[in-house]
N, C-alpha and C positions, 0 to 999 in steps of 0.2 A: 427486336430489342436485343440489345449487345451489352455487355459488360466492359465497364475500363477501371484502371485503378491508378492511383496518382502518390505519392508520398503528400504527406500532412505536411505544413509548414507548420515552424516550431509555434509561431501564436495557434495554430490549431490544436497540436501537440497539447500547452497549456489549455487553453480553452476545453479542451474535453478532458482534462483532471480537476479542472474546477468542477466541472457537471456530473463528474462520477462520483461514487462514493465504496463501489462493488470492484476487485481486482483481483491479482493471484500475484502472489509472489513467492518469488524464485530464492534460494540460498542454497548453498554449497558446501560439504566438506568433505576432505579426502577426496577429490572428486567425484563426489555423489550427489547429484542436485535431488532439491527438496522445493518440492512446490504446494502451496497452499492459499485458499481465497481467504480474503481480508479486505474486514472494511475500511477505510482511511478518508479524512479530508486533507485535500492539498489546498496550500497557500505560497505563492513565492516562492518557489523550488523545494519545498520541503511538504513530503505524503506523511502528515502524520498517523499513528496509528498505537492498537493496545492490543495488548494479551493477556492471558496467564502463562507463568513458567510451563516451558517444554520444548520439544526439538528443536521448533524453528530459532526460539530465542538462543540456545546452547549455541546453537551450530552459526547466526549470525554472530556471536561474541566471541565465535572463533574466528570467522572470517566478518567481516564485514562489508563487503560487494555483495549486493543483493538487485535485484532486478524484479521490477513491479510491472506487470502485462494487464490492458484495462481495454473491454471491445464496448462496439457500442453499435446499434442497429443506427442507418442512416440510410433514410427512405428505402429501396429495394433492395440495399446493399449492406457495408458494415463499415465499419473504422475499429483499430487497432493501432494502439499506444504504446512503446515500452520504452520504459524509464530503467535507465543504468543508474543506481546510486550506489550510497554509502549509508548502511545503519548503524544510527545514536542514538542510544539507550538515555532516557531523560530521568533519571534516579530522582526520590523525594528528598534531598537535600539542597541544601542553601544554593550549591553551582547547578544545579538541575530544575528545582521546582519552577522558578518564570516559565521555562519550555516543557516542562510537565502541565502545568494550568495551562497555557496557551492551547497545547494538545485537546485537552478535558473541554476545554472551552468551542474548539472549533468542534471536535466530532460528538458532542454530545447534542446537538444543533438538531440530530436525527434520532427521533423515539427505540431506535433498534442499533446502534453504532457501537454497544459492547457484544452483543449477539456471537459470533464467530469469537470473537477473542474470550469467551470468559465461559465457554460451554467446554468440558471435560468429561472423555468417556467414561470416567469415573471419579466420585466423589475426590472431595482431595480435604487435605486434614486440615481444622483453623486453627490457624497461626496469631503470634501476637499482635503482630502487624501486617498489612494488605500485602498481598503477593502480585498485584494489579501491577504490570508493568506498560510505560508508553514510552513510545520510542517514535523516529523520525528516519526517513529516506532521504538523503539527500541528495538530487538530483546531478548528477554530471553530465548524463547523455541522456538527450529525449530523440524519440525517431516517431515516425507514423504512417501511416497507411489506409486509402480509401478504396475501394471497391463502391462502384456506382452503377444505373441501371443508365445505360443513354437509348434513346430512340433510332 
């Protein structure tokens, strides 16, 4: 038994971000990359996703090139996804809120899809209004990657 490994075509590319929901994503500043997992549902080129305020959020609304990496076991092997986008913060106002609910609407689909975005190592103080931020990757470059068992 031998290993081979192939690049993804981009409907594969797609196809295994619609089936994940588990990634890591990458952000940048000063040239100091920052990487952290995160939950997300993708639809139509766009990973949406949530948080509470802190680094990652600061530091993509300084830069916003952000890069999302998503594996996936496949049969003896693996696959690996990564998404080159752009993050957009979807704010609760009148030009934001459609793509805020849309967000709410697709990753709340999963009983655990604030889990990661909404745990802090320390309490944090309540505020008048929600600190709940959702925000969107938008896709410019998908690449991939299979690793398979051949006979």
């Amino acid at each position: 038994m031998s290993l081979g490994l192939r690049e993804y075509t981009q409907a594969e590319c797609r196809s295994a971000l619609e089936e994940a929901r588990f990634g890591h994503l990458a952000c940048c500043k000063d040239s100091q990359p920052y990487v952290v997992p995160i939950y997300f549902s993708y639809e139509n080129g766009v990973a949406y996703c949530f948080s509470m305020p802190g680094r990652k959020l600061e530091w993509m609304r300084e830069n916003d090139k952000v890069c999302l990496q998503v594996d996936q076991r496949v049969g003896g092997g693996w696959a690996s996804v990564i998404v080159e986008g752009k993050f957009e913060e979807f704010p609760d106002t009148d030009v934001g809120r459609s793509e805020r609910l849309h967000a709410w609407e697709l990753l709340q689909k999963h009983s655990d899809w604030w889990e990661v975005g909404s745990l802090k190592p320390k309490e944090l103080p309540v505020l008048a209004e929600s600190p709940h931020v959702f925000f969107g990757i938008f896709v410019h470059a998908l690449s991939g990657r299979v690793v398979f068992r051949s006979d």
